[in-house]
C-alpha positions as CSV (number, residue, x, y, z in Angstrom):
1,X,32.0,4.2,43.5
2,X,31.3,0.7,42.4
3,X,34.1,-0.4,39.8
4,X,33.2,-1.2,36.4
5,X,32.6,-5.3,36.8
6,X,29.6,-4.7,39.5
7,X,28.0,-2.3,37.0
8,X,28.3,-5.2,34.5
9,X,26.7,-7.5,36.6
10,X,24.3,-5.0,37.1
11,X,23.4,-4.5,34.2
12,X,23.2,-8.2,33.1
13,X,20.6,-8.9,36.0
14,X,18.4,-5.8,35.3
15,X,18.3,-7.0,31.9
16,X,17.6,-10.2,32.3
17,X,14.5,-9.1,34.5
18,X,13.3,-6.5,32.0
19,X,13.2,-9.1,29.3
20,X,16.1,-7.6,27.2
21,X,18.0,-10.0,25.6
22,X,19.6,-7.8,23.0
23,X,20.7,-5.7,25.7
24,X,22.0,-8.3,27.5
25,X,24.0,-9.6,24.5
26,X,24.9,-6.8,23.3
27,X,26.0,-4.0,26.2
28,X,29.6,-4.7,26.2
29,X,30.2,-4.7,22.8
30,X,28.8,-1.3,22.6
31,X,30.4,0.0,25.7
32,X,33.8,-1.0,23.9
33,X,32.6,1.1,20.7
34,X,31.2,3.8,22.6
35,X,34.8,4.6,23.8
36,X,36.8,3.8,20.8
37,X,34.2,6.7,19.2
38,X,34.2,8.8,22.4
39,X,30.3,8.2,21.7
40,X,28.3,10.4,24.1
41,X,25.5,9.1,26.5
42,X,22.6,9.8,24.2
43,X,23.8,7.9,21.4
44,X,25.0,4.6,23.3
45,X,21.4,5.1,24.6
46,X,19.6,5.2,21.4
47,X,22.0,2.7,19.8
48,X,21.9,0.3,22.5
49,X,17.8,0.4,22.5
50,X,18.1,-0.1,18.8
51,X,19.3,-3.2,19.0
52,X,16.5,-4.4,21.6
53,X,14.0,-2.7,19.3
54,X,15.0,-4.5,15.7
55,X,15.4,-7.8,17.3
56,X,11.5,-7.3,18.9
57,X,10.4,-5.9,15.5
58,X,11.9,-9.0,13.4
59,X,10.8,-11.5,15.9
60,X,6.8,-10.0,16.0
61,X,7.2,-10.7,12.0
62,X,8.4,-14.2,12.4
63,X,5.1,-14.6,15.4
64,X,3.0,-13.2,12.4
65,X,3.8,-15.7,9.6
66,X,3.8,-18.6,12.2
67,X,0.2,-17.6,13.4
68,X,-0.8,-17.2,10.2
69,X,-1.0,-20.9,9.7
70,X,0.6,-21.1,6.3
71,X,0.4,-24.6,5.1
72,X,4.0,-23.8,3.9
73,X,5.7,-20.6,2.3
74,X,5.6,-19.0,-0.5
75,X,7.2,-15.9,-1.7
76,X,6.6,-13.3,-4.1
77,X,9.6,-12.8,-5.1
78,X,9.4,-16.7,-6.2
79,X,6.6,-16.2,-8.5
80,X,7.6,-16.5,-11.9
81,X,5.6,-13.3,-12.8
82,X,5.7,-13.6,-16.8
83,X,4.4,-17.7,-16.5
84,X,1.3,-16.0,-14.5
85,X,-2.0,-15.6,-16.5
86,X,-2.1,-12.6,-18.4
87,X,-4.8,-10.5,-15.9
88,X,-2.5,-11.5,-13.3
89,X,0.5,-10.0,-14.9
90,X,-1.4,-7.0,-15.4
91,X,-2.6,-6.5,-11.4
92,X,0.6,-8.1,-10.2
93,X,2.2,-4.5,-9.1
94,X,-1.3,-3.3,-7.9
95,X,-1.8,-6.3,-5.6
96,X,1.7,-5.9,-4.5
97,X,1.3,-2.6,-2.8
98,X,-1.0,-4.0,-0.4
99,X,-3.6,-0.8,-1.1
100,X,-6.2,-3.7,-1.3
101,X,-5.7,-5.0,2.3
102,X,-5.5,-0.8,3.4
103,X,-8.7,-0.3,1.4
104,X,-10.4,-3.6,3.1
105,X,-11.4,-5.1,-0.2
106,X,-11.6,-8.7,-1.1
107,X,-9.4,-10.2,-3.5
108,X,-10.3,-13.3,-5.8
109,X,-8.4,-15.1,-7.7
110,X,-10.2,-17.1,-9.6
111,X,-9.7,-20.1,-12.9
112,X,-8.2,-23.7,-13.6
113,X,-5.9,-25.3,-11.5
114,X,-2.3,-24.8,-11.7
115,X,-2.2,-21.3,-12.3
116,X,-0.4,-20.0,-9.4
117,X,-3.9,-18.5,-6.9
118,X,-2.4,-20.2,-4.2
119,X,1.2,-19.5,-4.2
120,X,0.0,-15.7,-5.2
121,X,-2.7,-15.8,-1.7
122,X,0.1,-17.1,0.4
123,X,2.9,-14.8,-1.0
124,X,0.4,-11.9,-0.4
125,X,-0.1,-13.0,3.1
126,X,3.2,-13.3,4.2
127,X,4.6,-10.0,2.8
128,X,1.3,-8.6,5.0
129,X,2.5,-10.4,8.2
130,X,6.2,-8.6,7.2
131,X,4.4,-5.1,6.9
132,X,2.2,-5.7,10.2
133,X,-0.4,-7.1,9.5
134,X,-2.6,-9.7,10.9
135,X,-3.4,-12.4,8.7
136,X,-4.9,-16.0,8.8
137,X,-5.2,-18.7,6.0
138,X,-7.6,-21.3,6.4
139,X,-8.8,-23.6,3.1
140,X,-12.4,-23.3,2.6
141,X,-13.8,-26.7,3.4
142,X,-11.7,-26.2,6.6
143,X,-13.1,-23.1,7.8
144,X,-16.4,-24.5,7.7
145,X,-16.2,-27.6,9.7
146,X,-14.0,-25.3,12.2
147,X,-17.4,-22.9,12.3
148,X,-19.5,-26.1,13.0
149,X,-17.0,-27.2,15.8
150,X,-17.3,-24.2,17.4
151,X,-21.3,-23.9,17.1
152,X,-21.6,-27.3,18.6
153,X,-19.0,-26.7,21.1
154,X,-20.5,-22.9,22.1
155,X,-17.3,-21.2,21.4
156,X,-18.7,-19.3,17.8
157,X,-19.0,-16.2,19.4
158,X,-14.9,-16.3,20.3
159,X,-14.3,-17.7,17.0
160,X,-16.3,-14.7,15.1
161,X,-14.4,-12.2,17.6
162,X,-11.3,-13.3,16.2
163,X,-12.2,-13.7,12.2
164,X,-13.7,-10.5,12.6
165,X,-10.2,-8.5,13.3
166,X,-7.7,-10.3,10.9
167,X,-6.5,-7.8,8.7
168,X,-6.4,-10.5,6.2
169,X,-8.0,-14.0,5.7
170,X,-7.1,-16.5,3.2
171,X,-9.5,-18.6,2.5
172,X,-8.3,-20.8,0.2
173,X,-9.9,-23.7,-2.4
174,X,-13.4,-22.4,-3.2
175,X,-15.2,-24.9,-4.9
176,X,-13.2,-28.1,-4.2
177,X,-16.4,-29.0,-2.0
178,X,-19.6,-28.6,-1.9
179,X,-21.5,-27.9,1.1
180,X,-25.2,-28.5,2.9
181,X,-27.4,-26.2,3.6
182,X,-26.0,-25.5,6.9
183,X,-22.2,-25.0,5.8
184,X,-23.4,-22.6,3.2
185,X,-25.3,-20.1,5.3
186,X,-22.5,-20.2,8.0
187,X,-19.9,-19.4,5.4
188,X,-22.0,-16.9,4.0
189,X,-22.6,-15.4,7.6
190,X,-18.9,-15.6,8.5
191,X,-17.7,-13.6,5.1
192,X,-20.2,-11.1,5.9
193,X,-19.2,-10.3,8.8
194,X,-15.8,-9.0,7.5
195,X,-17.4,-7.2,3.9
196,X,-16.7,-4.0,3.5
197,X,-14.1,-3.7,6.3
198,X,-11.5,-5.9,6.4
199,X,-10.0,-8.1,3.8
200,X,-10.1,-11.7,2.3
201,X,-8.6,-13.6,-0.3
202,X,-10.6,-16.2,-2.0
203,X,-9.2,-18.4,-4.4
204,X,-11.5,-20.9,-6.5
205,X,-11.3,-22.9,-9.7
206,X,-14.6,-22.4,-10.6
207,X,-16.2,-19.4,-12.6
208,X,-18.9,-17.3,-11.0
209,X,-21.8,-18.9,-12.7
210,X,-20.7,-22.0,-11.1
211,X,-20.7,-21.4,-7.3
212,X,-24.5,-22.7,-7.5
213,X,-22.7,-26.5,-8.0
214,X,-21.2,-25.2,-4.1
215,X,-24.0,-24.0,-2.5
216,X,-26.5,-25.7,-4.1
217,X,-29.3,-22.6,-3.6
218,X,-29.4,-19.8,-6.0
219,X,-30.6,-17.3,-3.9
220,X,-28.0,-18.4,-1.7
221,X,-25.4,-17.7,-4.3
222,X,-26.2,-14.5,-5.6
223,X,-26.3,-13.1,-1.9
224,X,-22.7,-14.4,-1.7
225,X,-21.2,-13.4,-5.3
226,X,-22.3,-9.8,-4.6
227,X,-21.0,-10.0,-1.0
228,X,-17.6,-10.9,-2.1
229,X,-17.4,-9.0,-5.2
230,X,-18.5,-5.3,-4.2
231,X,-15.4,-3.1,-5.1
232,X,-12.9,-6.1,-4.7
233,X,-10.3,-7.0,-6.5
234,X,-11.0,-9.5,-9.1
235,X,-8.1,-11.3,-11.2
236,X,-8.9,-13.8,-13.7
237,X,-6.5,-16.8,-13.5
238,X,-7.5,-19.0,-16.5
239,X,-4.3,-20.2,-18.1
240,X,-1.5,-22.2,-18.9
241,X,-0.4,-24.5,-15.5
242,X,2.0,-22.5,-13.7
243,X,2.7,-25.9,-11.9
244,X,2.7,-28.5,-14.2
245,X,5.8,-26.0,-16.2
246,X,7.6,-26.2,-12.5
247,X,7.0,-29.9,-12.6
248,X,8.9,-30.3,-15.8
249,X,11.5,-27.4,-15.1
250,X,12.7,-29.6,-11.9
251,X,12.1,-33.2,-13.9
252,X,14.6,-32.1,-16.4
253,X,16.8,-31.1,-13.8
254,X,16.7,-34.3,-12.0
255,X,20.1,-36.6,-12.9
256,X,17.7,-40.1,-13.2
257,X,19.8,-42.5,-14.7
């Protein structure tokens, strides 16, 4: 019978080969509790494959938020919910739940700068990469130069693969620039392709009767305000500047001589 020290070894090496860590780490200690507890073999078992099992689950969120490609993070719990616009207090708890992303309906949060659309997006985005699931956040102006790369570059049928099975896109800053003719009906193609069954997030500072100023064709922009609207989400983000009161919030803070 081998003594006690070679199954430790043992142990460490399979581990190490299997690829768990937490095991590895965390064997002894349990072995040591197990007998304190006169713990039988089923629940040193469980318990010990616990451990492997949270450590995988907290690290997948972790690979989630950092594949999202957040320009930085922003949580919901930050949000300042009663300096939001008044629609968005109202949809606040609705949007929360996520039933948008389940459903696979767009969101838009649209009005004047400041207001909080992209903090809300991003906050929205990484509680969905903490609940599972896939998400990517891209601005606007940036998704469409990345669909002309990969047209000239023959790679737009990978690209589309991909944008087709997020869970959730963020495309953030609709309106900041307009686009040719070209960038328009590959935007409009690429939104498509996700309407109706999977979800995205637009945020823009202009109204609705102004995304002809973006895409500069009104048939063009018709096609693509009922796209994005059908059963989505809208929230109306016209109000006071949600950033400009943290501006002066941390100004006042500030010890300046």
């Amino acid at each position: 019978m081998k003594p006690s020290s070679v199954w430790v070894e043992d142990i460490n090496q399979y581990s190490k080969d299997l690829k768990l860590p937490e095991v590895r780490q965390g064997f002894q200690e349990l072995i040591k509790e197990a007998n304190q507890k006169d713990m039988g073999y089923e629940e040193f078992l469980a318990l010990l494959l616990q451990k492997e099992w949270d450590s995988r689950r907290e690290n997948a969120k972790y690979n989630r938020i950092r594949r999202a490609e957040f320009p930085y993070k922003k949580y919901l719990e930050d949000l300042s919910i009663y300096d939001l616009p008044e629609d968005a207090q109202k949809k606040y708890k609705q949007l929360k739940t996520l039933d948008f992303i389940k459903e696979g309906r767009n969101l838009i949060l649209a009005g004047n700068p400041g207001t909080g659309k992209t903090h809300m997006a991003i906050g929205l985005g990484i509680k969905a990469c903490m609940e599972e699931y896939k998400v990517w956040f891209t601005t606007v102006p940036l998704l469409v130069n990345q669909i002309k790369e990969c047209r000239s570059e023959r790679t737009l049928r990978a690209f589309q693969n991909r944008f087709e099975k997020y869970d959730l896109v963020i495309a953030d800053e609709m309106g900041y620039i307009s686009f040719d003719k070209e960038g328009a009906e590959l935007l409009f193609t690429h939104l498509s392709l996700r309407a109706g069954r999977k979800s995205t997030i637009i945020t823009t500072n202009l109204s609705f009767e102004r995304w002809e100023e973006i895409f500069q064709d009104p048939v063009m922009t018709a096609a693509m305000i009922d796209r994005l609207t059908f059963q989505s989400y809208l929230v109306n983000m016209n109000g006071n500047s949600y950033r400009m009161k943290q501006t002066k919030e941390w100004l006042e803070n500030q010890p300046f001589a």
